[in-house]
C-alpha positions as CSV (number, residue, x, y, z in Angstrom):
1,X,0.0,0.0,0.0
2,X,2.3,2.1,0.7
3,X,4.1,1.8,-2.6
4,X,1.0,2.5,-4.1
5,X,0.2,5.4,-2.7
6,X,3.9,6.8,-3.9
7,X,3.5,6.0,-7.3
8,X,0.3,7.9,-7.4
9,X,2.1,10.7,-5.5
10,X,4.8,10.7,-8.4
11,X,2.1,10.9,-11.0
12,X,0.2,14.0,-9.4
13,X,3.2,15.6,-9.8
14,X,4.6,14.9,-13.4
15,X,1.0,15.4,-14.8
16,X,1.7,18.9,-12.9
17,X,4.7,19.4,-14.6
18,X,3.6,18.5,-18.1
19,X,0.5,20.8,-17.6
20,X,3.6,23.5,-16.4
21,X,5.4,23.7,-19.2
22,X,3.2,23.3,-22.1
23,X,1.8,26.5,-20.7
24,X,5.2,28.5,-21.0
25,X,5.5,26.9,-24.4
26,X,2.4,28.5,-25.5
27,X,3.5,32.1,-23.6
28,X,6.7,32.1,-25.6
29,X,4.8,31.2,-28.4
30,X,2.4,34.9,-28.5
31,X,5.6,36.6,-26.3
32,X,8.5,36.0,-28.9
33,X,6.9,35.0,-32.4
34,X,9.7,34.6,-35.4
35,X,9.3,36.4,-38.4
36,X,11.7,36.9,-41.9
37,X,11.4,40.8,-39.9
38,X,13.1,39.2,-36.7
39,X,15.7,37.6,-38.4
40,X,16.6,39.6,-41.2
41,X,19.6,41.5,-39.5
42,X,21.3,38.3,-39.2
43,X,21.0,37.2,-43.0
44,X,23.8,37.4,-45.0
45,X,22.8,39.3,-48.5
46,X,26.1,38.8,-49.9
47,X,26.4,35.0,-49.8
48,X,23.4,34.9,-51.6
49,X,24.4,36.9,-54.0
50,X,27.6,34.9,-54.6
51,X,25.5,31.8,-54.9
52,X,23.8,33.5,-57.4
53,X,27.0,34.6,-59.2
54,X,28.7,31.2,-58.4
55,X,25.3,29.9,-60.4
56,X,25.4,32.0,-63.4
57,X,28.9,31.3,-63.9
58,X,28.6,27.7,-63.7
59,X,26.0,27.6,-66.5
60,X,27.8,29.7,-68.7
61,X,31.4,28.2,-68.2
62,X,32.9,31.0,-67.0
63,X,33.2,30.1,-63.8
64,X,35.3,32.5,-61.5
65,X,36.8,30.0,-58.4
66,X,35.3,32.0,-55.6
67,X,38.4,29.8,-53.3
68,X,40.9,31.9,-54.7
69,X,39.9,35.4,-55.8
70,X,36.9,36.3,-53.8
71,X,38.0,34.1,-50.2
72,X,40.3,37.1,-48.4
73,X,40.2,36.1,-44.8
74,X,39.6,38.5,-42.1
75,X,38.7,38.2,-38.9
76,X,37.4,40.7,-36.2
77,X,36.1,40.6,-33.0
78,X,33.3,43.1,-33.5
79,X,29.9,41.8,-33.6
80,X,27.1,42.8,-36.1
81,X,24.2,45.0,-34.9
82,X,20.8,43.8,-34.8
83,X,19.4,47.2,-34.6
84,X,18.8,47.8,-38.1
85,X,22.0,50.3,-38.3
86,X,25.3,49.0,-38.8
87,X,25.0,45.4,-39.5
88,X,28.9,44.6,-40.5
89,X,32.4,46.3,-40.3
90,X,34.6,47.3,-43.5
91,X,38.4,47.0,-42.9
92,X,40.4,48.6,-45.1
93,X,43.2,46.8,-46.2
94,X,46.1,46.5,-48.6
95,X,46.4,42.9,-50.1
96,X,49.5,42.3,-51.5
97,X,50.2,41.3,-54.8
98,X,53.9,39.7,-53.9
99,X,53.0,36.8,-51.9
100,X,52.1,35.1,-55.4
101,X,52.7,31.8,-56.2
102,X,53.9,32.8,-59.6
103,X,56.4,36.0,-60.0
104,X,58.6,37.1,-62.2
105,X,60.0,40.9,-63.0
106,X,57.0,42.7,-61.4
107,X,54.4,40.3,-62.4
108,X,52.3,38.3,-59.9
109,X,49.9,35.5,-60.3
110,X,48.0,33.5,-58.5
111,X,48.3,30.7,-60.4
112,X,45.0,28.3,-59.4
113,X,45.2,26.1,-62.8
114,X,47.3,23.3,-61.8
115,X,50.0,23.9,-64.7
116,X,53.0,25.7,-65.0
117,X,53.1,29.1,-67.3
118,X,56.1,30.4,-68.5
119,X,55.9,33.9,-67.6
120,X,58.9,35.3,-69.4
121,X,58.2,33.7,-72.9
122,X,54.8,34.5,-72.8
123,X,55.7,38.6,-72.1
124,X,58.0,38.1,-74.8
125,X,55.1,36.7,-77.1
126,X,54.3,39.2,-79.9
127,X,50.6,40.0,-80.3
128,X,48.6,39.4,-83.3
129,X,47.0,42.8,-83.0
130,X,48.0,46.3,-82.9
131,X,46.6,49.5,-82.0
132,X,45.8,52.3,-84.5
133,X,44.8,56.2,-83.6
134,X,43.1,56.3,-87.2
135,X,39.3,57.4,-85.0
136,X,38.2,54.1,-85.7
137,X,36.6,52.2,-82.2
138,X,39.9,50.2,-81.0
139,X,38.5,49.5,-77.2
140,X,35.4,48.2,-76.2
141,X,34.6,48.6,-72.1
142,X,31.3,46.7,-71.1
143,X,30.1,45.0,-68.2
144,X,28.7,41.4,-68.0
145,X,27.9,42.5,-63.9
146,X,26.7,45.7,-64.8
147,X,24.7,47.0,-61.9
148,X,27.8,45.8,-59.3
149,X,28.0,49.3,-57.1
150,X,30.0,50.6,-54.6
151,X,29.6,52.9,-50.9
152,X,28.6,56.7,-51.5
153,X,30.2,57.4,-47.9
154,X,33.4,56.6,-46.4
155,X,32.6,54.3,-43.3
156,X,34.0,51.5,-41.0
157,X,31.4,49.9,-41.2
158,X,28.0,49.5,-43.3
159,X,24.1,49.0,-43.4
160,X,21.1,47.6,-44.7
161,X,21.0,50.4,-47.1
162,X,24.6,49.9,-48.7
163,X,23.5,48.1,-51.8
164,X,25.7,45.7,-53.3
165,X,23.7,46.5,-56.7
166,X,22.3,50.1,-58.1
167,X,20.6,50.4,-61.1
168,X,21.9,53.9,-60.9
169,X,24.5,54.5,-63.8
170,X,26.4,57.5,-62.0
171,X,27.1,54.6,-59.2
172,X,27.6,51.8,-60.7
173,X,30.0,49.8,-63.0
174,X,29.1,52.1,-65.7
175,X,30.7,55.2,-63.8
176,X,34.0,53.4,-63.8
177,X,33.8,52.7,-67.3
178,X,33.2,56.2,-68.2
179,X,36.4,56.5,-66.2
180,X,38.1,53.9,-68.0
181,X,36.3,55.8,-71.5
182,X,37.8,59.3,-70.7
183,X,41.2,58.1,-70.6
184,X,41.7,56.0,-73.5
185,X,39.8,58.9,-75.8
186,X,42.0,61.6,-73.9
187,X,45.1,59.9,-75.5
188,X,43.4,59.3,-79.0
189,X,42.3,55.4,-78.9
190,X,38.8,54.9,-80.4
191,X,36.1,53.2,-77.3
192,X,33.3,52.0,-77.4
193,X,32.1,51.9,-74.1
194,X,28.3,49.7,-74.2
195,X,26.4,50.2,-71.1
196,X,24.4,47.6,-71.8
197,X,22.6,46.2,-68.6
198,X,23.3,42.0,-68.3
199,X,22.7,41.8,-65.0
200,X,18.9,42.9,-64.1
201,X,16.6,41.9,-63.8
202,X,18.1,38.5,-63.8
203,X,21.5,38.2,-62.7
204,X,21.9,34.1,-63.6
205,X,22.9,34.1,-67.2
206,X,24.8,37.3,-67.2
207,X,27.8,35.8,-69.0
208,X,25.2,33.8,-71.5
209,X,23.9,37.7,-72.2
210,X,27.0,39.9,-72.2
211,X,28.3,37.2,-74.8
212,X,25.8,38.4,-77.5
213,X,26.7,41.7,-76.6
214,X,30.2,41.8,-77.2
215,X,29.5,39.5,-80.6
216,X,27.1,41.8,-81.5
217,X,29.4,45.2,-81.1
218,X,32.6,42.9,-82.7
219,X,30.4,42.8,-85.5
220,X,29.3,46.1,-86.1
221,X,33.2,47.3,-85.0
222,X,35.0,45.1,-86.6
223,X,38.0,47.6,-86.1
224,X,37.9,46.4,-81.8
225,X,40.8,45.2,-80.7
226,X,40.4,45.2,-77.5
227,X,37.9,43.9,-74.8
228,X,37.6,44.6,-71.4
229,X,34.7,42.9,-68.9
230,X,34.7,45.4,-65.8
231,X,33.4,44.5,-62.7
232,X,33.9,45.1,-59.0
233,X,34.9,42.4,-56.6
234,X,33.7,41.0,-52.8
235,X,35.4,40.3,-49.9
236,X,34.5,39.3,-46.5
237,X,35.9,37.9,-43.7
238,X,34.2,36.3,-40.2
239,X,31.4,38.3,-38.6
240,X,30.1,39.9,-41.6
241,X,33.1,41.7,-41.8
242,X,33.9,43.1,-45.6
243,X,37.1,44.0,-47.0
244,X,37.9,47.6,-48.7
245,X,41.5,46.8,-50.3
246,X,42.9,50.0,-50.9
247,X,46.7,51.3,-52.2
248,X,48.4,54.6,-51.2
249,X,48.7,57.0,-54.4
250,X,49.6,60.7,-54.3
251,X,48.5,60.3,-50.6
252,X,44.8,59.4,-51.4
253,X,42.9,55.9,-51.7
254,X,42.6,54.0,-54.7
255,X,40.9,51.0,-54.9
256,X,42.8,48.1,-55.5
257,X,42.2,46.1,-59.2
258,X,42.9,42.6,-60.3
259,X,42.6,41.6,-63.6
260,X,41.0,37.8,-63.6
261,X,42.1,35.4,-66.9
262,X,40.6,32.0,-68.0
263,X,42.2,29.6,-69.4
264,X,41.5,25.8,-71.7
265,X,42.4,23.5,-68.6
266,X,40.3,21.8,-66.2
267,X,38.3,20.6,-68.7
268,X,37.6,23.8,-70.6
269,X,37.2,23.3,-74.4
270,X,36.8,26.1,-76.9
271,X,39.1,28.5,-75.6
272,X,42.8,28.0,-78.1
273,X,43.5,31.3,-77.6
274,X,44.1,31.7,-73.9
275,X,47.7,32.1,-73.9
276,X,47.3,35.1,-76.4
277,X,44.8,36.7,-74.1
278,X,47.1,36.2,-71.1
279,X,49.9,37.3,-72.4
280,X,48.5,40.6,-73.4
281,X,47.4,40.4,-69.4
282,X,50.6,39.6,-67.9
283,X,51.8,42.8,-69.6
284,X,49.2,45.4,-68.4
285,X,50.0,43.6,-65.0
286,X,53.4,44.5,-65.5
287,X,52.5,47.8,-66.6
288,X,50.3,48.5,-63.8
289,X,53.0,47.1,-61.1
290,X,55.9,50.0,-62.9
291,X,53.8,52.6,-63.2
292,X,51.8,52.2,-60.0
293,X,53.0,49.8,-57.3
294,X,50.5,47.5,-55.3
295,X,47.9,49.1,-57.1
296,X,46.9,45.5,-59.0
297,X,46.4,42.4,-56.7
298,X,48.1,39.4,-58.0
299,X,46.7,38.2,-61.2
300,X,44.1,35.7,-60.8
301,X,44.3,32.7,-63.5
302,X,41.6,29.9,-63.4
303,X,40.2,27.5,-65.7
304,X,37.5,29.1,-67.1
305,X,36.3,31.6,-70.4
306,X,34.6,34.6,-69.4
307,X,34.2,35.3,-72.5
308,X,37.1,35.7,-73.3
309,X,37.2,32.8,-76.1
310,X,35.3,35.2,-78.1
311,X,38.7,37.1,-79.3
312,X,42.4,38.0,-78.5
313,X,42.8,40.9,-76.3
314,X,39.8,40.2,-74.1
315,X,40.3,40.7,-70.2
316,X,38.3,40.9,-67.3
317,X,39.3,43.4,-64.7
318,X,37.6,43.7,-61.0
319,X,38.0,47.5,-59.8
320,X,37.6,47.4,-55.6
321,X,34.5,45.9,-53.9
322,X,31.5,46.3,-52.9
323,X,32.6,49.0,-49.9
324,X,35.1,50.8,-51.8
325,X,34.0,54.3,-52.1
326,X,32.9,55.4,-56.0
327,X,35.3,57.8,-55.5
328,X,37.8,54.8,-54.4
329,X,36.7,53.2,-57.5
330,X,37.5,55.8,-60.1
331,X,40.4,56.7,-58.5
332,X,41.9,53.2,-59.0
333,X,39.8,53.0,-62.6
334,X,42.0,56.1,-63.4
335,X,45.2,54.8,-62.6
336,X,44.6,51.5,-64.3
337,X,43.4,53.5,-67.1
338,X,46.4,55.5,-67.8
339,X,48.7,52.0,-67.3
340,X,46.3,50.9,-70.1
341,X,47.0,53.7,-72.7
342,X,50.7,53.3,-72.0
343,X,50.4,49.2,-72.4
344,X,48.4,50.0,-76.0
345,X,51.3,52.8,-76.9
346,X,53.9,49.7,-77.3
347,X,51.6,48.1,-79.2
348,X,51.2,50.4,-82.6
């Protein structure tokens, strides 16, 4: 009996505590409900995004290796702010260019291809093209990540309303190509400079449309020469921290640039002419390293296209990221300019 009347003591009392708790359950239930609102200041935009870009260029073949030139590690201590202001900190940074796997007389690469290039033979490589101030187009600037856009103020750190993206031509990718544009037509090479948007409303098959763009302005200027793909990088680091990489020059910021090159390996077909196009990249790297130290990041080669299969003389050239300044921006898009014009002197 008397074991009886424990166990229906013990059952009394863990009926209680069932009854207990499922009525906390329900409090916390109409106290603390979660909503996309609630949790919003902890999602990370730009990962998405780079899914998204990691998507499009997977489709097209172009794919950039996201290990190696957008992956700059960071880390800070600093967390990010659920209260709808500053959400992550910028760090400005300079990343050098000369711990490169692959160097040789101011050239830097960051060679991800798993094959050996002969640097000095291929800046000794003549190029099948040359450069003529006769009015006709020479250059043409586009952008397959047109609406990529860049901070309007100078922070440490950055907000909800920082847009990685603008449709906004006087702030994004389109402004540095007018920078880009000035320069070549101050020193008398014909541009073309097509501001034609790829990236919006859909940004997955970006590559797939800026392809039949710069077919489509080869064809009506046959006289191009050139190709150049600008875009804008994205770093970040741990606790939503993103990188502003940043070079000294005439005492003011520039935004760091970093020309990216494909290449027929890794399984790549219908690319023959990679070697042509990096050659004519190695050089401007060199160019840009004389003229203007630490101002490109190594030279990024993957396996890959971008476009560039579609003729000799194509690059693609990422000016800062997303929380450089536009002023940051030009400031580098000048300088890299002006190495540019003195590249396409040589090559008359």
């Amino acid at each position: 009996m008397k074991f009886k009347g424990y166990f229906l003591i013990f059952c009394v009392l863990l009926a209680g505590i069932y009854t207990a708790s499922q009525g906390f359950l329900s409090y916390m239930t109409l106290a603390l409900p979660v909503t996309s609102e609630s949790i919003a200041p902890f999602l990370d935009t730009e990962s998405v995004v780079k899914n998204e870009a990691t998507t499009d260029k997977n489709d097209d073949k172009n794919n950039k290796d996201n290990s190696s030139s957008k992956k700059e590690t960071v880390t800070s201590s600093k967390p990010a702010s659920t209260d709808g202001q500053a959400i992550g900190v910028v760090t400005e940074k300079f990343i050098s260019p000369y711990t490169a796997n692959t160097k040789y007389n101011k050239v830097y690469v960051k060679n991800n291809i798993g094959t050996n290039i002969n640097v000095s033979s291929l800046l000794q490589k003549k190029s099948s093209f040359k450069i003529q101030k006769n009015g006709k187009p020479q250059v043409l600037i586009m952008h397959t990540h047109t609406t990529e856009s860049f901070m309007m103020e100078d922070r440490d750190y950055y907000t909800k309303d920082d847009a990685a993206r603008s449709r906004d031509k006087n702030k994004n990718m389109i402004a540095v190509g007018n920078v880009f544009e000035q320069e070549l037509t101050a020193a008398g090479i014909g541009v073309i400079h097509d501001t034609t948007v790829h990236d919006y409303p859909a940004y997955t098959g970006s590559y797939t449309r800026s392809a039949a763009t710069v077919k489509a302005d080869l064809k009506a200027y046959p006289s191009i020469k050139v190709v150049i793909d600008i875009h804008r990088d994205s770093i970040t680091g741990n606790n939503k921290e993103k990188v502003r990489p940043v070079v000294k020059i005439d005492g003011k910021n520039a935004a760091q640039v970093m020309l990216v090159m494909g290449s027929q390996t890794g399984g790549i077909t219908g690319y023959p002419n990679w070697k042509e196009n990096l050659s004519f990249a190695l050089k401007y790297q060199q160019k840009l390293e004389v003229a203007y130290p630490g101002l490109a990041r190594a030279l990024t080669l993957n396996s890959g296209k971008y476009n560039q299969n579609l003729t000799v003389g194509s690059i693609l050239l990422e000016v800062g990221t997303e929380v450089n300044t536009l002023d940051e921006a030009k400031r580098g898009a000048k300088y890299a300019a002006k190495a540019l014009v003195s590249l396409l002197n040589t090559m008359k």
